[in-house]
C-alpha positions as CSV (number, residue, x, y, z in Angstrom):
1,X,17.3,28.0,42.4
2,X,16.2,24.9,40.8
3,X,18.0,21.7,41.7
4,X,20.7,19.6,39.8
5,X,19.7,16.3,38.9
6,X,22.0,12.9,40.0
7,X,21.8,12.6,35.9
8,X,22.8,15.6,35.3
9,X,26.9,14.0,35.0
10,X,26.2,10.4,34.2
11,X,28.3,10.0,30.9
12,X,26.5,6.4,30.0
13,X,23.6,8.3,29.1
14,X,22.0,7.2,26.2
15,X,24.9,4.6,25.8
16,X,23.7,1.7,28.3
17,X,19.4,1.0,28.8
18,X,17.5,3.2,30.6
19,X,16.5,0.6,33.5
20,X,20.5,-0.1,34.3
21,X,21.1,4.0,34.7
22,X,17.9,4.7,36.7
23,X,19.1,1.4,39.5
24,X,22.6,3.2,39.4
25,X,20.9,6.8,40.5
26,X,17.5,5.2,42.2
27,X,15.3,6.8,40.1
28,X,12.9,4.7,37.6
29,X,13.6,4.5,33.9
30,X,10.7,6.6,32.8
31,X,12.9,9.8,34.6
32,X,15.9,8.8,33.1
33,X,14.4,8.5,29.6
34,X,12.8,11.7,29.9
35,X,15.6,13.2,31.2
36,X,17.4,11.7,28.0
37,X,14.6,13.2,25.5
38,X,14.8,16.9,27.3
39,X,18.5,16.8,26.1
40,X,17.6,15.2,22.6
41,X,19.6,12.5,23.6
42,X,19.1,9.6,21.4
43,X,19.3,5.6,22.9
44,X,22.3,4.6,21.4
45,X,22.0,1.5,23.3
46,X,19.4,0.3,21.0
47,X,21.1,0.9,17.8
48,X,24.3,-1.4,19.1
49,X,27.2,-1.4,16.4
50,X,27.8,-5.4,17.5
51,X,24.6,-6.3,16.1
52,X,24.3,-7.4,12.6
53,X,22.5,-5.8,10.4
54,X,19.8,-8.1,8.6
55,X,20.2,-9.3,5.1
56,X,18.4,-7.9,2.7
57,X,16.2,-10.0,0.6
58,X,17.3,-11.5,-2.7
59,X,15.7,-9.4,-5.5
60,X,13.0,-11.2,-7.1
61,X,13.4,-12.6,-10.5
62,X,11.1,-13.1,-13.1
63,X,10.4,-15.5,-15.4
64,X,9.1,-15.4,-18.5
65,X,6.1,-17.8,-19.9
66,X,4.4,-18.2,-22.8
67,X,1.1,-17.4,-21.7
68,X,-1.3,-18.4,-24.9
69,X,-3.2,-14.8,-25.8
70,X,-6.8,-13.7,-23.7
71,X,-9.5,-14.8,-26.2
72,X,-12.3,-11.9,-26.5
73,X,-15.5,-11.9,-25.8
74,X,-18.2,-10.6,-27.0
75,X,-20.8,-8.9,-24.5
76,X,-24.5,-7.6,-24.7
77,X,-24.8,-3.9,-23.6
78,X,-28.7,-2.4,-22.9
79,X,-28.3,1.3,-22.5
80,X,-31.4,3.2,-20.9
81,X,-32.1,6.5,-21.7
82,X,-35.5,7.0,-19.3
83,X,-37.7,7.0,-23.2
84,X,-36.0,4.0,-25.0
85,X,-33.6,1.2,-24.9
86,X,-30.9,0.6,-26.9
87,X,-28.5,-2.9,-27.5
88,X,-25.1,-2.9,-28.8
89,X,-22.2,-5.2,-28.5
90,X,-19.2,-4.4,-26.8
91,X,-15.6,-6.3,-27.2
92,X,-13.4,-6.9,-24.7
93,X,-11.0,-9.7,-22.7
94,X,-13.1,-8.9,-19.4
95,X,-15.9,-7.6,-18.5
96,X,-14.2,-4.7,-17.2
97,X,-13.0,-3.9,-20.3
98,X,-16.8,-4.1,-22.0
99,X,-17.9,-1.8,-19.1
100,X,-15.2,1.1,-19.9
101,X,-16.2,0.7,-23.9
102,X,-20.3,0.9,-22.6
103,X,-19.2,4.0,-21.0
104,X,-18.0,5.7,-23.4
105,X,-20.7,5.3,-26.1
106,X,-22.8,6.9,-23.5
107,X,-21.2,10.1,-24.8
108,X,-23.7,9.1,-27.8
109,X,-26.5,10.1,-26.9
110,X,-27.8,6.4,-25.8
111,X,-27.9,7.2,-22.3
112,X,-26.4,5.6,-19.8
113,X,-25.3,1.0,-19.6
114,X,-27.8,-0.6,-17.3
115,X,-26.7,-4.3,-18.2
116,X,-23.8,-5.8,-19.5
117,X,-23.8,-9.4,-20.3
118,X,-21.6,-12.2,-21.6
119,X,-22.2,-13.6,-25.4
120,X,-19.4,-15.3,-26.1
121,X,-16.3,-15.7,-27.1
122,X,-15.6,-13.9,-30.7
123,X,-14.7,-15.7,-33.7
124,X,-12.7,-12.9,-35.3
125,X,-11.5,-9.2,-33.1
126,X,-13.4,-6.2,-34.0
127,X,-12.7,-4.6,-37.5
């Protein structure tokens, strides 16, 4: 016949710490909070309804600038298609942008960007 534990009445279980239950029983608070999982007691004691919850943080507001516009530059594309190699120009605010427009003309049959560099800034967009 397996033995009772000295926990197995304590009604402050799961209500005060661990540590203060096990010096009440002598037994250390590693028993008493497995003793506490086995019975899928939760530690109240750390969820205490005296303490206050913390404030939540103010939402954050934005503000709206006038922000003059990106100007657009103008960059040099070399594709390489292992026989020849080809130059266009791409447009874009970054070079970022150039790079997704050099990929896509390799769809063209120009073979594939190798180099991607800055012209300038454009006098007029695209047409």
């Amino acid at each position: 016949m397996a033995r009772k534990s000295p926990l197995e009445h304590e009604v402050d279980l799961g209500r005060l710490p661990d540590r203060v239950i096990a010096d009440r029983h002598g037994c250390t608070a590693e028993n008493v909070r497995a003793f506490r999982m086995r019975r899928s007691i939760p530690a109240g004691w750390r969820t205490s309804k005296t303490e206050k919850p913390e404030p939540k943080p103010e939402p954050v507001r934005s503000i709206e600038v006038d922000m003059p516009p990106v100007p657009l530059n103008a960059y040099r594309v070399t594709f390489d298609d292992n026989e020849q190699q080809a130059i266009r120009i791409a447009a874009g605010n970054t070079i970022a942008e150039a790079a997704v427009q050099a990929c896509r003309a390799e769809h063209t049959g120009l073979g594939w960007p190798v180099k991607i560099e800055l012209v300038g800034a454009m006098l007029s967009g695209p047409e």
